[in-house]
Structure formats: C-alpha cells, structure tokens
C-alpha atoms as one frame of an Amber mdcrd trajectory, in Angstrom:
protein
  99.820 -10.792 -97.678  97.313  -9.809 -94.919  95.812  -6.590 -94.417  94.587
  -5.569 -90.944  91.804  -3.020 -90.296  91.575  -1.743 -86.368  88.233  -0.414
 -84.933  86.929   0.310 -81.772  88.855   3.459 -80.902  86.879   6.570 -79.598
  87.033   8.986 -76.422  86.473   8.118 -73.494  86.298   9.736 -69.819  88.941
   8.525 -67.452  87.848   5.037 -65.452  85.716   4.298 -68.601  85.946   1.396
 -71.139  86.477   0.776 -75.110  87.093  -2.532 -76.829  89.407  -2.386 -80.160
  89.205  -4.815 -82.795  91.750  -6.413 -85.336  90.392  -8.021 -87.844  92.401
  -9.640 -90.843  91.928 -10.481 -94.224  93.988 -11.749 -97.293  95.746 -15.048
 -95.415  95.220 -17.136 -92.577  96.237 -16.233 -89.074  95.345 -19.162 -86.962
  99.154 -20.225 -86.620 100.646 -16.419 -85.536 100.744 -14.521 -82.799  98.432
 -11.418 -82.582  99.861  -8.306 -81.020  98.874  -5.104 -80.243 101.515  -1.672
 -79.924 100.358   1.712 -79.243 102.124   4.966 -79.835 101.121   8.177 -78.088
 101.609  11.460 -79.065 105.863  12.196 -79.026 106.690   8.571 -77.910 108.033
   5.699 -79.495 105.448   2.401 -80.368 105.134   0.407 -77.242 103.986  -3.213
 -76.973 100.513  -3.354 -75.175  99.520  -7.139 -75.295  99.841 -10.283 -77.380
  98.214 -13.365 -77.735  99.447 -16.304 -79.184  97.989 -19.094 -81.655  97.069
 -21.427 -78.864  95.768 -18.335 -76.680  98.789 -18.225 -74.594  98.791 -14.161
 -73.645 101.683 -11.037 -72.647 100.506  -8.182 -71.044 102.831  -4.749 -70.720
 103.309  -3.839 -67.049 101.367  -0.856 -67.870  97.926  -2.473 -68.819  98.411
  -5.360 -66.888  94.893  -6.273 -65.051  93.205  -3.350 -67.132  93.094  -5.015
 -70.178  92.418  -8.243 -71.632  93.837  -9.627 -75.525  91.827 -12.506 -77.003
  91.099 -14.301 -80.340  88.284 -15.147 -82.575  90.243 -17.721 -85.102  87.247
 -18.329 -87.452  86.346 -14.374 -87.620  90.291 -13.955 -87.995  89.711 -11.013
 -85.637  91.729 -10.002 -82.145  90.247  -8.029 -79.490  91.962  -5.640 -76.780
  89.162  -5.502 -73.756  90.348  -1.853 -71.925  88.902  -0.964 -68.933  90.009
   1.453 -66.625  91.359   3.584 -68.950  93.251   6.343 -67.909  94.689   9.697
 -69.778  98.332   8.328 -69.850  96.308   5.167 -72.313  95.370   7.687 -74.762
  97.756   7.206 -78.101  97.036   5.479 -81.647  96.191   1.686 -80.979  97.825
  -0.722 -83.809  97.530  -4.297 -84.601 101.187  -6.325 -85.956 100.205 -10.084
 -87.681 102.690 -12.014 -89.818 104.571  -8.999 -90.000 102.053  -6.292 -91.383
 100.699  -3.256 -89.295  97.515  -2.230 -89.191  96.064   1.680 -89.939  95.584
   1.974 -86.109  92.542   3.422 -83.874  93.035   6.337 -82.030  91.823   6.330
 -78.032  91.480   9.282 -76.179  91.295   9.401 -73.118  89.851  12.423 -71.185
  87.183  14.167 -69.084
C-alpha cells in the first residue's frame, strides 16, 4: 500500500508563489496517475491538477495557467508549481495515488 506525505504548504501574500510536494513510499507509482484535490474551509474537495504516467497533464479551470503539475518517477515524488496565488487558493492541498490520500498541506493565502 503506498503512503503519501505532502509538503510545501505555508502562507503566502496574494500574487506570491509556493511549490507543494507529494512524495510516495511503500509501492511503485511510475504506472498511475498523480493528482492533486484541495478542500477549503466549508467546501467540498475539488480536483486541482493531475498528471499522468507518461506526463500527460489536467488542469481545473480555476488554476489553469497559475499552476503547473509534474513528476519526478525515480524520487516517486509529484510537484504542484503555484504562482499567482490568490486568497480564494487558500484551503488544505492533498495528494490521491493508487487510491490513497495523502495528510495534506495547508496554503494560506493572505496579506
């Protein structure tokens, strides 16, 4: 089974940048997709980005142009690039692979 740990969260002033980090352990992931959700305060989870095994990538209208998914097979590690961030991007960032969520990383954004 694979267990996820997310990093990379912080706060942030509005316009500024973070970069999150998925990294798993405990199986391989070079085959699955690697996704990324977020769930701010009183909302349901929401799909933010995902990048498939052959680097293929989804963005959510939302983040589209703001912020970039990609893949590090051999560290077994996905990365969410966000720049621009702005207050409505502050929530609790989590990474889905083969099923299994990570603890998430909280982003706050605000001046």
């Amino acid at each position: 089974q694979v267990q996820l740990v997310e990093s990379g969260g912080g706060l942030v002033q509005p316009g500024g940048s973070l970069r999150l980090s998925c990294t798993a352990s405990g199986a391989s992931v070079t085959n699955a997709a690697m996704v990324w959700y977020r769930q701010a305060p009183g909302k349901q989870r929401e799909l933010v980005a995902t990048i498939g095994p052959t680097g293929g990538t989804f963005y959510s209208n939302s983040v589209k142009g703001r912020f970039t998914i990609s893949r590090d097979n051999a560290q077994k590690t996905s990365y969410l690039q966000m720049n621009t961030l702005q207050s409505e991007d502050t929530a609790v960032y989590y990474c889905l692979v083969l099923g299994q969520w990570g603890q998430g990383t909280q982003v706050t954004v605000s001046s």
